[in-house]
N, C-alpha and C positions, 0 to 999 in steps of 0.2 A: 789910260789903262786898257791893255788890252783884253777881250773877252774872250771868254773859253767855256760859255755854260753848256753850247751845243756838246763841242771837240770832248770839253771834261767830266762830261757825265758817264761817259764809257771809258776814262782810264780808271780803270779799277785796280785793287791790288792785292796781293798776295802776298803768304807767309812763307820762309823757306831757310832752310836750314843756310849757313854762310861759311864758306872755307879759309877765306883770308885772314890774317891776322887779321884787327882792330882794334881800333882803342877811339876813344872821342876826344876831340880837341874842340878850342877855339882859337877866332882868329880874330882882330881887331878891322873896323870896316868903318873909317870916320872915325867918332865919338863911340860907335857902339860894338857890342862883340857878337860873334857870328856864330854860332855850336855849327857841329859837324862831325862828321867818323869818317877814320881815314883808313884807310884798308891797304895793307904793304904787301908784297910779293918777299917768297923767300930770298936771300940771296942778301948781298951788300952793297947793291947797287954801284952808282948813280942809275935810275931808273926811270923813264919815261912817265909822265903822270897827265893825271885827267879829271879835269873842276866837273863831279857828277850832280845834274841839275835835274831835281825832283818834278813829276806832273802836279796838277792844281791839288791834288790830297795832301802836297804834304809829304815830309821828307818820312814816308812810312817802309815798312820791310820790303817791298817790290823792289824799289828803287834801289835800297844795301842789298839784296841779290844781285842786281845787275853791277853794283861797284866792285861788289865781291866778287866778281865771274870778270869783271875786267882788272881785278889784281892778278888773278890767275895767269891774264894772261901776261904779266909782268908790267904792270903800270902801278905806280902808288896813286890811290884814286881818293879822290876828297869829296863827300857827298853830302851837299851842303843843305843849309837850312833856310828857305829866305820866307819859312813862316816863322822865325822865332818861337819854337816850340809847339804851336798848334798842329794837329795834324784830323785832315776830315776825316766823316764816315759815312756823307751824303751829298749827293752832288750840291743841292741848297747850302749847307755845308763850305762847301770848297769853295762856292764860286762865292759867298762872301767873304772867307776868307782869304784869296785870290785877289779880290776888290779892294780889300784894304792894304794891299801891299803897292807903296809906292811907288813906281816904275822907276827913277832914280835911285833912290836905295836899294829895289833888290839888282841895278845897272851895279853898284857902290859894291853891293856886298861881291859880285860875281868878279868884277878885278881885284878885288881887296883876294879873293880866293888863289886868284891865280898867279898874284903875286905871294902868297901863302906860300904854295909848292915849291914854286923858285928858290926860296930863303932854306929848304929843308934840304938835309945835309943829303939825304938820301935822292934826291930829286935832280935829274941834268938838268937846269934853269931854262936851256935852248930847247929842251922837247915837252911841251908844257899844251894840251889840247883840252877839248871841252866835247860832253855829250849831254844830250837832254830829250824827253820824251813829251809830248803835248805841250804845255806850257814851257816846259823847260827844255824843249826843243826850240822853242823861239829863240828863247833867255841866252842858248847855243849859239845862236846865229847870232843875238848880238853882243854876244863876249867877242866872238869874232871881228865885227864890228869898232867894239871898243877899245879891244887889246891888240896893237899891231905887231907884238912880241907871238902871238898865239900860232901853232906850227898845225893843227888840227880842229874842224869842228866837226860834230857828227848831229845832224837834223833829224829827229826823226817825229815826225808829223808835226811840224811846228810852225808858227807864225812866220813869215818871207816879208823881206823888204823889197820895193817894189821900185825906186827911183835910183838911177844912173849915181848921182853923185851919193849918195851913201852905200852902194854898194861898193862904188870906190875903194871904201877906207879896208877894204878885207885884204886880208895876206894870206893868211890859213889856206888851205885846201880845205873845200866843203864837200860832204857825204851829206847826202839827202835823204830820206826815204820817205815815201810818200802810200797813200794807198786810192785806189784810182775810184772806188766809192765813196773818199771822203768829202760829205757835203758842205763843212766849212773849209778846206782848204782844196780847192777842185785842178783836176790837173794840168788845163791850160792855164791857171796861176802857177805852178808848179814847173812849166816848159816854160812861160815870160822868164822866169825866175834865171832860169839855168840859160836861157840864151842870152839874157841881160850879163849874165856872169862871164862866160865865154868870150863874147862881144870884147868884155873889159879885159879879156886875155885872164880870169882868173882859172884858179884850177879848180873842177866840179866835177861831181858823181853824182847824176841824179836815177833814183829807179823808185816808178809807178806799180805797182803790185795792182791789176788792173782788177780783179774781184775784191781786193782787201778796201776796210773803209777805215773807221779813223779807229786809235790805238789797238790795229790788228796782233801788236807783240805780245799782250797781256792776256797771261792767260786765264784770268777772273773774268777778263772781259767776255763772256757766255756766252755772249751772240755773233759776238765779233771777231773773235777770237782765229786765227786761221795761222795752225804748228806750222806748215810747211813753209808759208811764207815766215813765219816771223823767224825758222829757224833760216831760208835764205838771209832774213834782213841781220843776223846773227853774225851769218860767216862773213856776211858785206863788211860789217862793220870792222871785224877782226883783220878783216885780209886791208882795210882801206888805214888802220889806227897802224898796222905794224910798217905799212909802206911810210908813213908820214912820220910816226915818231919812233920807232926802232932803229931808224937808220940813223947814226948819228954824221 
């Protein structure tokens, strides 16, 4: 299991009102089922879509702000649950409930999600990508990882894999965002990462926000918090999702 008590005690989170449609669904994941809310863009698609992957709190309101601001920009986004209903309100908190979540299963639930999308009438099966923040930035990368169907990942401070033959298995184009104070994931981790990528001829975007430290997007995060950068890492994100899955 990977740890995130440093990274997750500063993603914080926030309440905010949500423009998208929504409704909550589940999905089946193995033997067990998955809750989730799926947030649609108007229109009648076939529409581009995106497995949205929560920090160590917990699939709480931040995280449906951001699903909701990427239906907006026309992705039907699915923003999933891989605490099974709990959701923290303390770092102590999350990082036990974090702990108990099986690295396999929530690998299980994150394909089981994105083969979800695919099946949904509104959804192009071909433009099918993933985002995640802190822990579920990782969880990004390794949907990437697991799903060789997957046409986008968006990283944003999240765990990196570090050895040639499993970064192999990626197809996706990866968007990274990193911040150049952060003291668990530091940014010569961050350049191995991306030249290891390259090397293997994949396609990557990495950017180090050289004052920002870790979950600089959140704006609960008080101390850490830094508008300009997290609105750059905003547009990054928009301008790198619509190159990679709008195009069909």
């Amino acid at each position: 299991m990977k740890l995130w008590l440093l990274l997750g005690s500063i993603c914080l989170f926030t309440v905010a009102a949500f423009a998208a449609e929504s409704r909550n669904v589940s999905y089946k994941s193995g033997d067990e089922t998955v809750n989730a809310v799926m947030y649609t863009p108007q229109g009648n698609g076939p529409f581009p879509a995106l497995v949205v992957i929560h920090e160590w709190w917990g699939l709480n309101d931040w995280v449906k702000e951001q699903a909701s601001k990427l239906a907006d920009q026309g992705y039907v986004t699915l923003a999933i649950d891989l605490y099974r209903g709990k959701v923290a309100s303390t770092p102590d908190e999350a990082h036990e409930i974090m702990r108990g979540v099986p690295e396999d299963r929530a690998n299980r639930d994150l394909l089981a999600a994105s083969s979800y999308l695919r099946a949904q009438k509104n959804v192009d099966p071909k433009r099918v990508g993933s985002i995640g923040w802190c822990m579920g930035g990782g969880y990004s990368l390794d949907l990437a990882l697991n799903d060789p169907k997957l046409k986008a990942a968006v990283i944003n401070y999240g765990h990196l894999a570090a050895d040639d033959a499993t970064l192999k298995k990626i197809n996706a184009p990866i968007l990274g965002i990193f911040g150049g104070q952060d003291r668990g994931i530091p940014p010569a981790d961050v350049n191995k990462f991306e030249a290891q990528l390259k090397a293997l001829g994949k396609t990557v975007e990495i950017h180090i926000f050289p004052d920002a430290g870790h979950a600089f997007e959140n704006p609960d995060n008080k101390q850490g918090y830094r508008a300009d950068d997290a609105a750059q890492a905003w547009k990054l994100t928009v301008d790198f999702l619509a190159k990679n899955l709008k195009s069909k």
